[in-house]
C-alpha positions as CSV (number, residue, x, y, z in Angstrom):
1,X,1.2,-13.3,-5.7
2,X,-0.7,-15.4,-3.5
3,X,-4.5,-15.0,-2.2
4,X,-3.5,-14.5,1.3
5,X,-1.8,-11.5,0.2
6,X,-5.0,-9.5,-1.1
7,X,-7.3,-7.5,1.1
8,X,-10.1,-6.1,-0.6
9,X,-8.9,-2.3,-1.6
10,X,-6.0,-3.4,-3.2
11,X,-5.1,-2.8,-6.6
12,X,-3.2,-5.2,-8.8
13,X,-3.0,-5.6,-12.7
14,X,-5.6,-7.6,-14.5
15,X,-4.2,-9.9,-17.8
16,X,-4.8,-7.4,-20.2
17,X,-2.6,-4.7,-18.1
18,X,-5.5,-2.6,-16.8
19,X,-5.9,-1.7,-13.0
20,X,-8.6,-3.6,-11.0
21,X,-9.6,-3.0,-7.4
22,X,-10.2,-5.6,-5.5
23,X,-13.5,-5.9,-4.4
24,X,-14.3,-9.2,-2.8
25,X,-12.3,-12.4,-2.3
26,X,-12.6,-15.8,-1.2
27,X,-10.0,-18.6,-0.6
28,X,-11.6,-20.1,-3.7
29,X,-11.1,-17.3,-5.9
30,X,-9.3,-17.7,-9.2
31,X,-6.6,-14.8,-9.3
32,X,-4.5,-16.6,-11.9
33,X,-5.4,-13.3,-14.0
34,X,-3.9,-11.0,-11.5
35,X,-0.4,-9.8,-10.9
36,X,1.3,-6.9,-8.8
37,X,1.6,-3.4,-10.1
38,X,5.0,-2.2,-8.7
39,X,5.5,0.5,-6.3
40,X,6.7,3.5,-7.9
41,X,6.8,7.5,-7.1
42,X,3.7,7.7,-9.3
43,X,1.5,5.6,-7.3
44,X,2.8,7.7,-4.1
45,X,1.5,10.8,-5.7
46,X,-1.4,8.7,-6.5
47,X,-2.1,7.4,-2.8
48,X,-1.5,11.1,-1.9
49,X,2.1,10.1,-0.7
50,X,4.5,12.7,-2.3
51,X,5.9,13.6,1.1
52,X,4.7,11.2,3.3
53,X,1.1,11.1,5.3
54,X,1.2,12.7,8.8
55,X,-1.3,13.4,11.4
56,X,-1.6,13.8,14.8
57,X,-1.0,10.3,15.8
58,X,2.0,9.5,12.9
59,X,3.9,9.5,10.3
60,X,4.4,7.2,7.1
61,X,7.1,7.7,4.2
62,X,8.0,5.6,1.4
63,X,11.7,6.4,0.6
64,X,13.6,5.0,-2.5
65,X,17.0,4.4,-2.4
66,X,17.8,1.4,-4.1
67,X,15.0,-0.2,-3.0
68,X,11.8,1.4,-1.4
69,X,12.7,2.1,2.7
70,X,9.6,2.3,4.3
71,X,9.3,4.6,7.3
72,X,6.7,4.9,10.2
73,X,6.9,7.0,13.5
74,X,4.3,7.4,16.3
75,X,4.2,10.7,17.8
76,X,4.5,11.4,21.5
77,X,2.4,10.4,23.3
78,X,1.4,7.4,20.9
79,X,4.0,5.1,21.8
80,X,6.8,6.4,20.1
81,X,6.9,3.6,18.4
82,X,9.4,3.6,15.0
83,X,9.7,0.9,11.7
84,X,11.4,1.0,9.0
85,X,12.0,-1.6,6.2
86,X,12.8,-2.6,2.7
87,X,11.6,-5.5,0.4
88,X,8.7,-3.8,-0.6
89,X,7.7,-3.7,-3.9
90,X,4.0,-3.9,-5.2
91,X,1.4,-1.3,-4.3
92,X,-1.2,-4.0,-2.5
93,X,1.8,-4.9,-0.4
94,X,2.6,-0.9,0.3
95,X,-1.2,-1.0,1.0
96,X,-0.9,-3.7,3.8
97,X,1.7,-2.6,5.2
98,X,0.3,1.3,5.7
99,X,-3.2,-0.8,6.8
100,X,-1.5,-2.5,9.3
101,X,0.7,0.2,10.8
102,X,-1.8,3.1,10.9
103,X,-5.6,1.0,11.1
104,X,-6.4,2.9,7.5
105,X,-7.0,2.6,4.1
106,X,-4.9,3.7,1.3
107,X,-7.1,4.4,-1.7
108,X,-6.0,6.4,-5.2
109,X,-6.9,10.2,-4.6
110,X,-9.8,12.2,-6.2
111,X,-10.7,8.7,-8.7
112,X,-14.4,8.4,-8.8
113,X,-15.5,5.0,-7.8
């Protein structure tokens, strides 16, 4: 895992195995302590994901089949616009990847912060 990676929001393994949110970052930071949490149907259900997140603009589904498929689709009217991929396999690159195709943040449901 490399620092260009991170974007503050994601959430990656600390050394001892807990679950850190990333908070801040710098070029400079030390993340030698860090590594990727794998992507897995529990943190789908954790990111609210169990069927996918859709709203009037588009929809996003994380489907494995022997490796995760992700899918997105713009609605009409939105550009009709449609990705899908594989080679995903961390949550703070699922995280990126839903950032960059919809403009929001994917954050664990109902966790007090």
């Amino acid at each position: 895992m490399k620092i260009q990676e991170l974007r503050i929001g994601n959430y990656v393994f600390d050394n001892l195995g807990g679950v850190l949110k990333i908070k801040g970052l710098s070029l400079a930071s030390d993340i030698s302590h860090l590594r990727p949490i794998d992507l897995d149907d529990n943190w789908l259900e954790k990111f609210g994901m169990e069927d996918g997140i859709e709203n009037e603009h588009f929809k996003f589904m994380a489907v494995y089949n022997d490796g995760w498929n992700i899918y997105f689709e713009e609605k009409e009217g939105y550009g009709n616009a449609r990705f899908s991929s594989t080679g995903f396999y961390s949550v703070h690159e699922f995280q990126n990847l839903f950032y960059a195709m919809t403009g929001l943040e994917l954050a664990i449901k109902n966790q007090n912060e």
